[in-house]
C-alpha positions in Angstrom: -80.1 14.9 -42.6 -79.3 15.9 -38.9 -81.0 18.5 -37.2 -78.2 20.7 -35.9 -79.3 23.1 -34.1 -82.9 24.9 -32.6 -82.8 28.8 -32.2 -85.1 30.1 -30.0 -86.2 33.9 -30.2 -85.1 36.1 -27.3 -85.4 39.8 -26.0 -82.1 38.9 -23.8 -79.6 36.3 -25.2 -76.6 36.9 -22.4 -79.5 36.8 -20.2 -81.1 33.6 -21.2 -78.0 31.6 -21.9 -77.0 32.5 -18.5 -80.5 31.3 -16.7 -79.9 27.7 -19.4 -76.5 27.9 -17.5 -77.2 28.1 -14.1 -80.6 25.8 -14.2 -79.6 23.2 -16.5 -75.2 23.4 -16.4 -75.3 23.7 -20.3 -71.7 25.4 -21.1 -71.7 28.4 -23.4 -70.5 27.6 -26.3 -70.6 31.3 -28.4 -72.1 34.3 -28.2 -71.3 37.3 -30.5 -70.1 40.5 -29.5 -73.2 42.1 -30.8 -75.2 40.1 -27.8 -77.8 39.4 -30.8 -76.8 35.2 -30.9 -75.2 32.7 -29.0 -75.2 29.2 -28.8 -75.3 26.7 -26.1 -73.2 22.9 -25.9 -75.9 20.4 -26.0 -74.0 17.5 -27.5 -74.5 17.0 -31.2 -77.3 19.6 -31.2 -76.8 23.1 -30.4 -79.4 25.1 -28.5 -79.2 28.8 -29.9 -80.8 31.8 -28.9 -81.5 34.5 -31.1 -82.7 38.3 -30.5 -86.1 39.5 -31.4 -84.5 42.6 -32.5 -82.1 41.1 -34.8 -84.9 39.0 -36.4 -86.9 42.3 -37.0 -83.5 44.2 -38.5 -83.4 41.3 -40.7 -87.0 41.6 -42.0 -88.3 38.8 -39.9 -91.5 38.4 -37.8 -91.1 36.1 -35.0 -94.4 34.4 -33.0 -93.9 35.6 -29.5 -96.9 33.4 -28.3 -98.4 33.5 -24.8 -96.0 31.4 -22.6 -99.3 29.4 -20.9 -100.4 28.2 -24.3 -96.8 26.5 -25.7 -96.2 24.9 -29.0 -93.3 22.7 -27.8 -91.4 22.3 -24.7 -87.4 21.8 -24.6 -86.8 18.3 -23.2 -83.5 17.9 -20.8 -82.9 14.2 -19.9 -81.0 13.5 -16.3 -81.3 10.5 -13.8 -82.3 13.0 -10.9 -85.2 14.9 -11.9 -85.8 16.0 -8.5 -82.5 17.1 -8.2 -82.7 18.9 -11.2 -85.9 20.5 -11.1 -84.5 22.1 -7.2 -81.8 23.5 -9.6 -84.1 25.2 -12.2 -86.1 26.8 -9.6 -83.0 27.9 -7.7 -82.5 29.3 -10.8 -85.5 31.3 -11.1 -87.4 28.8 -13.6 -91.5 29.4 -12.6 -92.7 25.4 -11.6 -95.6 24.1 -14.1 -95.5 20.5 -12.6 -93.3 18.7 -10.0 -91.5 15.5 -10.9 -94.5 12.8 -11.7 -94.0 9.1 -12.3 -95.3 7.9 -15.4 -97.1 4.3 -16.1 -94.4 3.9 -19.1 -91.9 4.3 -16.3 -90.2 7.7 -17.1 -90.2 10.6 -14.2 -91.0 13.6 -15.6 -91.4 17.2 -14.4 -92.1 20.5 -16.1 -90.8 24.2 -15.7 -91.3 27.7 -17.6 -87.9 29.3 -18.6 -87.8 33.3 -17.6 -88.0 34.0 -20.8 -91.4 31.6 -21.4 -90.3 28.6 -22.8 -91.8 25.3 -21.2 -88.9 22.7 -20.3 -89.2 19.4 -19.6 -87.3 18.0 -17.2 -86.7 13.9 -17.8 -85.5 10.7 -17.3 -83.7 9.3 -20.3 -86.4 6.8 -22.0 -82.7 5.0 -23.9 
């Protein structure tokens, strides 16, 4: 099996992809007309977005969890975090943590998405 893509649950796709665009250069890959899903390029992976409203015309309940309690975080690896990181808060991401060196040797640094979602920003660990 391959995990293909993640959707994440939205009250503004356009909106969002557009902040993922600016503060991370992902490249739209789709949105519908309806505005209700879109996806992002992310290599074999898609990052998708999703509106709450369409989840709840489907008959769906979506978790819209306080933003300072997380149960993930999105991961973006780069070779400048600090770069990076300037970029997502240019961008209007809200900073969590500044770029920290880690004893395993990885820099990592940690940002909360407009719309809530915690990203990690990374170097690659490959």
């Amino acid at each position: 099996m391959q995990l293909r893509y993640v959707i994440l649950y939205v009250p503004d796709v356009g909106t969002t992809m557009d902040f993922y665009a600016h503060a991370f250069g992902l490249e739209r890959r789709f949105l519908h007309d309806s505005g209700d899903y879109g996806e992002m390029a992310t290599g074999d992976t898609r990052l998708a977005f999703s509106s709450i409203a369409l989840m709840q015309s489907l008959g769906k309940q979506v978790a819209t969890a306080a933003p300072e309690r997380p149960s993930f975080d999105l991961a973006f690896a780069t070779k400048d975090v600090p770069d990076a990181l300037e970029r997502a808060l240019s961008a209007g991401a809200a900073l969590v943590q500044g770029a920290t060196d880690m004893p395993w040797g990885q820099t990592i640094s940690y940002v909360r998405a407009p719309e809530g979602t915690l990203v990690e920003i990374c170097t690659p660990m490959d």
